[in-house]
C-alpha positions in Angstrom: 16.6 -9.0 5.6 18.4 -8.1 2.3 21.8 -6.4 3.0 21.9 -3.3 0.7 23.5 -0.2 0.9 21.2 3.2 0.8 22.7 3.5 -2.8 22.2 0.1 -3.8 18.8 0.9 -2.6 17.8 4.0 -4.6 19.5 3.0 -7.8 17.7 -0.4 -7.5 14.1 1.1 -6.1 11.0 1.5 -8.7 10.1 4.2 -6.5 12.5 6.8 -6.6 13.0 9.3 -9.1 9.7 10.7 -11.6 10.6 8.1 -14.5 10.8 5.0 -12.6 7.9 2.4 -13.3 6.2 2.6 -10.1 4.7 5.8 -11.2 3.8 5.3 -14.7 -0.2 5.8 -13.6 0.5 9.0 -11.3 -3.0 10.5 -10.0 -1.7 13.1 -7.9 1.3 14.8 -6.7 2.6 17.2 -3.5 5.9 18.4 -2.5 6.2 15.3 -1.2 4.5 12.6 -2.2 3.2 11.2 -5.1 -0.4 9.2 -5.2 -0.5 6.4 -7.8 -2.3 3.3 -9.1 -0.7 0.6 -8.2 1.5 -1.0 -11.4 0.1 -4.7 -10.5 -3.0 -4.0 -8.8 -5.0 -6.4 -6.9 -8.4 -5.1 -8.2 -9.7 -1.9 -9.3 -8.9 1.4 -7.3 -5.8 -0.6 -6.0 -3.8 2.7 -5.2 -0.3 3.7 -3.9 0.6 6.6 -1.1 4.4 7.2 -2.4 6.8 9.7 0.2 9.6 11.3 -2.8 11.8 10.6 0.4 13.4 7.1 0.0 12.1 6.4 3.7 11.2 2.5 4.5 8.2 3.1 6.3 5.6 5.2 8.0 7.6 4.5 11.1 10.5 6.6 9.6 8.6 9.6 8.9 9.6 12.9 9.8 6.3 15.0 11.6 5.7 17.7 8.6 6.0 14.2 6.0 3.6 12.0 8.5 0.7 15.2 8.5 0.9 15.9 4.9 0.7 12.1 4.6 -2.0 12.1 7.0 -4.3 14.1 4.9 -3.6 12.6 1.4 -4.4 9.3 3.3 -8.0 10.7 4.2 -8.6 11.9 1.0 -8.2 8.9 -1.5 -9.9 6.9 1.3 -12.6 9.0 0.8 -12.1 8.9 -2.7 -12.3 4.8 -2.5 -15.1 5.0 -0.5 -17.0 7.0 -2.4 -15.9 5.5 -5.7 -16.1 1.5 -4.8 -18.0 1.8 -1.4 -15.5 0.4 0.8 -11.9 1.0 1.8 -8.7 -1.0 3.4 -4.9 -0.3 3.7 -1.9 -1.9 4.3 2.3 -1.3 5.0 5.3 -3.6 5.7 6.8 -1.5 8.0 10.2 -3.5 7.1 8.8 -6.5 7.2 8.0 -8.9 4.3 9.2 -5.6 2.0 10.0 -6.1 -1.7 10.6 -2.8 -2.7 12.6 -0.7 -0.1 10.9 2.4 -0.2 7.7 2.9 1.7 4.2 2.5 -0.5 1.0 2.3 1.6 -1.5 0.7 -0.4 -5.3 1.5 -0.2 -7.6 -0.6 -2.2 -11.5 -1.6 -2.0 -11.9 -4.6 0.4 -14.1 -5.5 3.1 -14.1 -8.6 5.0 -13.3 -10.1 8.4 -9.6 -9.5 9.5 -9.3 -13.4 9.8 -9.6 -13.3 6.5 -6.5 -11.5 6.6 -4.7 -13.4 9.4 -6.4 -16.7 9.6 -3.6 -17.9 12.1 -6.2 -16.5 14.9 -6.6 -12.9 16.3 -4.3 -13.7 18.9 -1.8 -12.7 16.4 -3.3 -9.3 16.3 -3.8 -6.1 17.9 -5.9 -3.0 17.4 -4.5 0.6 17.0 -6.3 3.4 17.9 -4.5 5.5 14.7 -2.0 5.6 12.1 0.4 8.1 14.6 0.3 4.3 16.8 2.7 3.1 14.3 5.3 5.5 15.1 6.2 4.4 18.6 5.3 1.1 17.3 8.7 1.5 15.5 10.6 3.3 17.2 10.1 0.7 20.0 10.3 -2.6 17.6 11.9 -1.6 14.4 9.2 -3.4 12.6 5.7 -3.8 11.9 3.0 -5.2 10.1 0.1 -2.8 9.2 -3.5 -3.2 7.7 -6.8 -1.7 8.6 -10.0 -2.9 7.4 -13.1 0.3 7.0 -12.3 2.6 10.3 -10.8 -0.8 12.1 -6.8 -1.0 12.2 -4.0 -3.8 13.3 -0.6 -4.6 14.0 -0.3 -8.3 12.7 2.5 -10.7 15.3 6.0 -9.8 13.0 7.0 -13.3 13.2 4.3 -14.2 10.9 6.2 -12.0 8.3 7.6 -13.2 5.2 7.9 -11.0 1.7 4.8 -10.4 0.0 3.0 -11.2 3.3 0.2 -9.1 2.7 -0.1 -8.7 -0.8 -0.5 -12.8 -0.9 -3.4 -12.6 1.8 -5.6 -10.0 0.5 -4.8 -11.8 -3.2 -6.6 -14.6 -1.4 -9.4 -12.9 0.0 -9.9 -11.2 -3.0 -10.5 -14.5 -4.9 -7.1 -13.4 -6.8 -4.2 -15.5 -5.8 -2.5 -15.2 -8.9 -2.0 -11.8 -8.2 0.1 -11.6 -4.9 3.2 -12.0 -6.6 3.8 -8.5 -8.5 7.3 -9.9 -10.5 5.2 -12.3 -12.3 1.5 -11.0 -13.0 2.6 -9.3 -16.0 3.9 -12.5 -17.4 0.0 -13.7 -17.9 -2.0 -11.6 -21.1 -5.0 -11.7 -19.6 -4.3 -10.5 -16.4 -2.4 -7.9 -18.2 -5.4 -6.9 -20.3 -7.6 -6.7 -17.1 -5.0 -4.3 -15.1 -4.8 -2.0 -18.1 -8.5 -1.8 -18.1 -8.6 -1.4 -14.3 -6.1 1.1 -14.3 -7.9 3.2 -17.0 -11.2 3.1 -15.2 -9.0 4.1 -11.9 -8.0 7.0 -14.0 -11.4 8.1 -15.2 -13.2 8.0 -11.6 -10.2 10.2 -10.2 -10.5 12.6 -12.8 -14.0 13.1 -13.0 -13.9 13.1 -9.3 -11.2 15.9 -9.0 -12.6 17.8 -11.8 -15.9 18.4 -10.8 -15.0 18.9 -6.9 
């Protein structure tokens, strides 16, 4: 666990503040929260659920943050699903974290959740909702989130390590090269892909939203 001060935190955290590049591709925006493509996406309609609160995790939420949250969550995944046909999610609820500020991540996937956690599904357990992982951390401090479709797990923390989830999906995805966000960019034609995922993000929102 990296020792930082809140300030360090903030002044350090691509999240924070209406300028920072986290939200370059912004698609929508509340009080509080903003809904963006993800800056390194893992595939298309990779998309980021952003509090304006520099909060760690869903865990942390206040009750007014975790219902507004609530119902931008059920809208892009509706928005995914309609869009690319299939939806999953996942949060390091301080685990694995390499950016201190909470970002849930929605993108199209479907699969087995072994595909996920191949260590065995001993390793996981099922939630019944998203409020679970409230008294999930309130009770450990920690957790590890995904859901695949309707279907949603706590992964065994010890398994955590940074990136933990953005590696695995990567994986499943046929995509390895792009679990580690700090050096996608690096690559041109990985570059040239994102831009043009990101675009055609855009474009489906838009048209979406605009003829609603």
């Amino acid at each position: 666990m990296v020792d930082l001060s809140e300030e360090e935190l903030k002044r350090n955290c691509p999240h924070c503040g209406p300028n920072s590049f986290g939200l370059k591709h912004t698609l929508f925006e509340t009080k509080n929260f903003w809904v963006v493509c993800d800056t390194h996406p893992l595939i298309e309609g990779h998309i980021l659920i952003i509090p304006k609160l520099h909060v760690s995790c869903i865990g942390e939420f206040s009750k007014d943050l975790f219902d507004e949250f609530l119902e931008l969550y059920s809208k892009f995944s509706n928005f995914l699903e309609k869009e690319y046909g299939k939806i999953s999610a996942f949060e390091h609820g301080k685990v694995g974290q390499t950016v201190f500020h909470s970002h849930i991540h929605l993108l199209p996937y479907t699969g087995k959740p072994e595909d996920i956690v191949p260590e065995g599904l001993n390793h996981l357990m099922r939630i019944p909702s998203l409020s679970s992982l409230k008294g999930i951390y309130i009770k450990d401090k920690a957790y590890l989130f995904f859901s695949i479709g309707g279907n949603l797990w706590i992964v065994d923390i010890k398994l955590g390590r940074p990136r933990f989830f953005r590696d695995r999906f990567a994986k499943a995805l046929g995509r390895s090269q792009r679990g580690n966000w700090k050096v996608m960019h690096q690559d041109t034609k990985i570059t040239c892909e994102v831009n043009k995922e990101i675009e055609n993000l855009e474009n489906r929102w838009k048209r979406s939203y605009e003829y609603k």
